[in-house]
C-alpha positions as CSV (number, residue, x, y, z in Angstrom):
1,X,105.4,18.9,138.3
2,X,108.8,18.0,136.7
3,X,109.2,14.1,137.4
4,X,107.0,11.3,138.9
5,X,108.1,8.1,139.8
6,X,108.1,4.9,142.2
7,X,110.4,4.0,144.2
8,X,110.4,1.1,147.2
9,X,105.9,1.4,146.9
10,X,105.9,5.1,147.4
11,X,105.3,7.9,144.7
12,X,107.8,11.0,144.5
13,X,107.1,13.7,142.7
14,X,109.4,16.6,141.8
15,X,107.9,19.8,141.6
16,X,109.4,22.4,139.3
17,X,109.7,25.4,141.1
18,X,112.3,25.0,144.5
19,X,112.7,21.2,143.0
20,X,111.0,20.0,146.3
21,X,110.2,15.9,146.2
22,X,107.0,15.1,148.0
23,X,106.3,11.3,148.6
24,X,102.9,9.3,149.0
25,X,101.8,5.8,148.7
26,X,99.2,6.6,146.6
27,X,98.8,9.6,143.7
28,X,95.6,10.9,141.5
29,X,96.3,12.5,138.4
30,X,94.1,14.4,137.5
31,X,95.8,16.8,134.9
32,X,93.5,15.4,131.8
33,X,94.7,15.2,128.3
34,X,93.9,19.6,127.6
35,X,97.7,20.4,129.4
36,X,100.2,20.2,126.7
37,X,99.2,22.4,123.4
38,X,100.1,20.5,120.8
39,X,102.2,22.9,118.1
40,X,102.6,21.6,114.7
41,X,106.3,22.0,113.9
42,X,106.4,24.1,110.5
43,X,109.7,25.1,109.2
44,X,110.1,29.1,109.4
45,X,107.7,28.8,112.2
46,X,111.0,30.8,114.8
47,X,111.3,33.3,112.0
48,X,108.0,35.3,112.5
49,X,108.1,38.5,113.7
50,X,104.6,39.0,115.1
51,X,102.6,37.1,117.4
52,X,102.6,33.5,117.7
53,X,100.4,31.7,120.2
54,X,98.3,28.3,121.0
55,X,94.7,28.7,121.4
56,X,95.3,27.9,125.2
57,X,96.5,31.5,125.4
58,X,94.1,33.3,123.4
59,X,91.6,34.9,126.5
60,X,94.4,36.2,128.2
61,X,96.5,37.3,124.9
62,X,95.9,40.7,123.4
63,X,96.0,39.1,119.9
64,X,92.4,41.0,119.4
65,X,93.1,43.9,119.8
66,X,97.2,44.6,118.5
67,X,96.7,42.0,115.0
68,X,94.4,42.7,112.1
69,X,95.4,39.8,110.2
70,X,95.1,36.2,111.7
71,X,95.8,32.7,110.7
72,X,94.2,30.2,112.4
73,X,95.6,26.6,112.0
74,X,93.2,24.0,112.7
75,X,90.0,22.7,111.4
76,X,87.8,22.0,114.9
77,X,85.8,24.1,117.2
78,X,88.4,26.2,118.7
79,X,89.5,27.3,115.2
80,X,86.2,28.7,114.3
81,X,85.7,29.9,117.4
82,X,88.5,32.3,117.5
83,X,87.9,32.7,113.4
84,X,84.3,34.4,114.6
85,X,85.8,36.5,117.7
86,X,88.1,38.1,115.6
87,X,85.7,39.3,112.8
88,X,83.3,40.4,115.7
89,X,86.1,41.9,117.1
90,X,86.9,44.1,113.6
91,X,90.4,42.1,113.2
92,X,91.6,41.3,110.5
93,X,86.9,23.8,109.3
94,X,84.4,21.5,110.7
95,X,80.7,20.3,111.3
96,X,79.1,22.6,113.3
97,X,75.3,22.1,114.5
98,X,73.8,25.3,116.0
99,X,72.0,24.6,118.9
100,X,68.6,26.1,117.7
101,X,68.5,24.1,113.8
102,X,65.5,22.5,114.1
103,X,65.2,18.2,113.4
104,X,61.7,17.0,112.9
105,X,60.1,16.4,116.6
106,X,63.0,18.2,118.1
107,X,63.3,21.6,119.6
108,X,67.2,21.7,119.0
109,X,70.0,19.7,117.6
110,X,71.1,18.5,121.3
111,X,67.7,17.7,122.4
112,X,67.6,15.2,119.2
113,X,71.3,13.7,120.1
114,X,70.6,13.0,123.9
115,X,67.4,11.4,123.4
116,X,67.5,7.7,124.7
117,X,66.3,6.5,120.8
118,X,69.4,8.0,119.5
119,X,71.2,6.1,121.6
120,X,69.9,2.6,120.0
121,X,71.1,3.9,117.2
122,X,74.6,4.0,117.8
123,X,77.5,1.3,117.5
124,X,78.3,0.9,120.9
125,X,79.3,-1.8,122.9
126,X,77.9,0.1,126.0
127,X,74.3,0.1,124.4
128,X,72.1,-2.6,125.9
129,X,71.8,-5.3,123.6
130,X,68.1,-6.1,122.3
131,X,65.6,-7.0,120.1
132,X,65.7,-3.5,118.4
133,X,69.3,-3.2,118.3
134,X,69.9,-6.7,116.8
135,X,67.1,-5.5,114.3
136,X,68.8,-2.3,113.7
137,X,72.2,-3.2,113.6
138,X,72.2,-6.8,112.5
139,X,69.3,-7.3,109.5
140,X,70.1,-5.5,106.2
141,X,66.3,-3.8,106.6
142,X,67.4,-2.5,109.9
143,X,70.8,-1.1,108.3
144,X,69.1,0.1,105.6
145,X,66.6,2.3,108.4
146,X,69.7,3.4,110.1
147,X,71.6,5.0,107.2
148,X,67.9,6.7,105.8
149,X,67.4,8.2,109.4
150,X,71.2,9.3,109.5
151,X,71.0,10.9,106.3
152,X,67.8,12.4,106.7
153,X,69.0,14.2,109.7
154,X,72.1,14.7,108.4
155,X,70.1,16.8,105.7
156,X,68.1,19.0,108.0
157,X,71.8,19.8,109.7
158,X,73.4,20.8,106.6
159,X,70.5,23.0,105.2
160,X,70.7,25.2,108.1
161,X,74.4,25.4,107.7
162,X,74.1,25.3,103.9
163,X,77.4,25.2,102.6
164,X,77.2,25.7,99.4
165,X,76.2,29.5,100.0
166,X,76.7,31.5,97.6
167,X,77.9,34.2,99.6
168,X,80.3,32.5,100.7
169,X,82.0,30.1,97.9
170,X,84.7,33.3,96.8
171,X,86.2,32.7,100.6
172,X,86.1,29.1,100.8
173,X,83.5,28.5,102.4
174,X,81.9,25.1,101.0
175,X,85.8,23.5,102.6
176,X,83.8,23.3,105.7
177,X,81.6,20.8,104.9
178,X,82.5,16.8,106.3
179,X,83.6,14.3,103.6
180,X,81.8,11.8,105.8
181,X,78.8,10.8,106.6
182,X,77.0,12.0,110.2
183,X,77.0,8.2,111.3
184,X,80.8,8.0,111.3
185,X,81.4,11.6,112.7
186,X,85.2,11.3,111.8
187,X,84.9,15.2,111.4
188,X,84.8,17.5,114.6
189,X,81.6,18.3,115.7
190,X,80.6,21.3,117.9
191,X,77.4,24.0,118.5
192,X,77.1,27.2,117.1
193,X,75.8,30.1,120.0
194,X,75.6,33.1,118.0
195,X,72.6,33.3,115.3
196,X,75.6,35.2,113.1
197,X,77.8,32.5,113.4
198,X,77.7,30.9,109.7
199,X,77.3,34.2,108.1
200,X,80.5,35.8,109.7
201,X,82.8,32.6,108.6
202,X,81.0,32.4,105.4
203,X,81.4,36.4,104.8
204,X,84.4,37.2,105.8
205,X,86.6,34.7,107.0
206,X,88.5,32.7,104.0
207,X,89.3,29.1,104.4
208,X,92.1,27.5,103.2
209,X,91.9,23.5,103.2
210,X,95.4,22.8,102.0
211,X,98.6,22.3,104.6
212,X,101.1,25.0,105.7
213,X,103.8,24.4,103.8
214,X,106.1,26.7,106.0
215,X,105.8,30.2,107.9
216,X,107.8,33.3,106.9
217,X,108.9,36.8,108.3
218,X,105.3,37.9,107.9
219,X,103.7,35.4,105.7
220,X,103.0,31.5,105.5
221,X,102.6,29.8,102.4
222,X,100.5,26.5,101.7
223,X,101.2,23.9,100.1
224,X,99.6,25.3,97.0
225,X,102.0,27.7,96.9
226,X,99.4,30.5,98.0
227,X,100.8,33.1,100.6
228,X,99.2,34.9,103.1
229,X,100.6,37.8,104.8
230,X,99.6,38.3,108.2
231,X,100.4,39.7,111.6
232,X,99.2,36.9,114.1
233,X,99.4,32.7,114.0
234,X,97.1,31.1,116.2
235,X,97.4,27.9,116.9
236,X,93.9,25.7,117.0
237,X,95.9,22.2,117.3
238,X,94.3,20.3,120.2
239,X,96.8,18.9,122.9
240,X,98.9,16.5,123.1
241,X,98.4,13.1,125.0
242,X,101.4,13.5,126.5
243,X,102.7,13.0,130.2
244,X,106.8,14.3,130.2
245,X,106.5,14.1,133.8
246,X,106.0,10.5,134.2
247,X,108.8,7.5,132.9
248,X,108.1,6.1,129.7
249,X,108.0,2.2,131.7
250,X,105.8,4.1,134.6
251,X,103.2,5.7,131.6
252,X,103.2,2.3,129.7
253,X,102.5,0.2,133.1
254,X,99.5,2.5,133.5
255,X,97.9,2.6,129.9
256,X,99.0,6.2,129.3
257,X,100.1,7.4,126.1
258,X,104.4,7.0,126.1
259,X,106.9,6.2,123.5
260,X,106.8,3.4,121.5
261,X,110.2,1.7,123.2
262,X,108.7,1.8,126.2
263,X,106.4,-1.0,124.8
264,X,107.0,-4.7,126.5
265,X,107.2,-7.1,123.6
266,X,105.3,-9.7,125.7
267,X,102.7,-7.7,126.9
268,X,102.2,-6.0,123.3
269,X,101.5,-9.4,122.1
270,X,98.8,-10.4,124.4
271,X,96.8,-7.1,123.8
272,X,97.5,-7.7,120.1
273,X,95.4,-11.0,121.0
274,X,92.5,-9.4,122.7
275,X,92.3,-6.3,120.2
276,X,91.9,-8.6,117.4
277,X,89.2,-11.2,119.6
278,X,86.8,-8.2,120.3
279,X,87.3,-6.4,117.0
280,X,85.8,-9.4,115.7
281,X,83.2,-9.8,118.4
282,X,82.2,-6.0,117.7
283,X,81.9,-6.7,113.6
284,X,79.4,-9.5,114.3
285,X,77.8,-6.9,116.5
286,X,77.7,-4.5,114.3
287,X,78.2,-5.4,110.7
288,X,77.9,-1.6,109.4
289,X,81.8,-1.4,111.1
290,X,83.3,-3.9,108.6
């Protein structure tokens, strides 16, 4: 799709390819927010001389098998992810909670976060308000019992993952671990599938926890001033919320992500007013937020 818009009540859409406008009264989009790779723009970046890709293209690169010396940027799932295949593969940060770590009364990790108690836990609007939420969320004993539970599972989840390894301090490994606590989950969270997971990223893949500072012929520097040399960049930046395809007063109209000066100074105002009312409503809700 290279343009949407609407004109006279119908939708047109311009397709790409042959440029052909289809029209309809009515359109679904259903394209999500995984389209667009998001590439962090890193000055040197068009001077590299090997490979260069987004993770969105790693199955169906070669990457594994022509590089022996990766960099993944990125600090989520996909990052480790393609950190592991390539060791597996003889080439060359985040929270992750293997499915199988065991939490006290729980087979698994998952089986303790889907359970329905969990979900009383949780500062959410969606949760049914009652006597043992108010408790929990509104009375300094109940707070209290939220943040000892938290952190005891918290505990169990980092033991398994152990960080602090000795094994693996000389690569980097302790970067890995979340500055915040497990209530806040501000760090990326994922499950581990291979019972080698931590021991191949703790072993023999080094993490760096500092910013590219900018990408040579066959090298990329951080903002330490530490090179790497390398023969691959991957990537591992997420997507951006981004829809090029749609006008910036169309996207805004909808709620979509657009640029800023497509932003009505009327209509900013009034949600201005209602962000702040139930920002407000939610504190007295949940005090932990303030």
């Amino acid at each position: 799709m290279e343009r949407r818009w609407k004109e006279q009540g119908m939708w047109h859409i311009r397709i790409e390819v042959g440029g052909n406008v289809y029209r309809a009264p009515n359109v679904i989009d259903a394209s999500g927010q995984t389209s667009i790779p998001n590439i962090s723009q890193i000055p040197g970046a068009d001077t590299f001389k090997d490979r260069l890709i987004h993770h969105k293209d790693f199955g169906s690169s070669e990457i594994l098998r022509t590089s022996k010396r990766c960099v993944v940027i990125g600090g989520a799932k996909s990052a480790a992810g393609m950190a592991y295949a390539f060791e597996k593969a003889g080439s060359g940060p985040a929270a992750y909670f293997p499915p199988d770590s065991p939490i006290s009364y729980y087979r698994n990790s998952n089986e303790w976060a889907h359970s329905r108690f969990l979900a009383t836990l949780t500062a959410n609007i969606f949760t049914p308000d009652s006597l043992w939420t108010a408790f929990v969320n509104r009375t300094r004993i109940g707070r209290a019992f939220l943040r000892f539970f938290l952190g005891f599972a918290q505990k169990e989840m980092h033991g398994r993952v152990n960080y602090d390894r000795e094994d693996g301090k000389e690569n980097g490994f302790p970067n890995l671990k979340p500055d915040t606590d497990l209530f806040w989950q501000n760090d990326s969270s994922g499950i581990s599938h291979r019972p080698d997971f931590w021991d191949t990223i703790a072993n023999r893949v080094k993490v760096n926890r500092q910013n590219v500072d900018q990408i040579g012929i066959n090298d990329v520097v951080l903002a330490d001033g530490t090179s790497i040399e390398i023969d691959a960049i991957i990537y591992a930046t997420g997507w951006r919320a981004s829809t090029p395809y749609i006008e910036p007063s169309t996207a805004y109209s909808l709620g979509l992500a657009t640029k800023l000066s497509a932003e009505e100074l009327q209509e900013a105002e009034k949600w201005r007013i209602l962000e702040q009312n139930a920002d407000s409503r939610i504190i007295k809700l949940f005090p932990i937020l303030a």
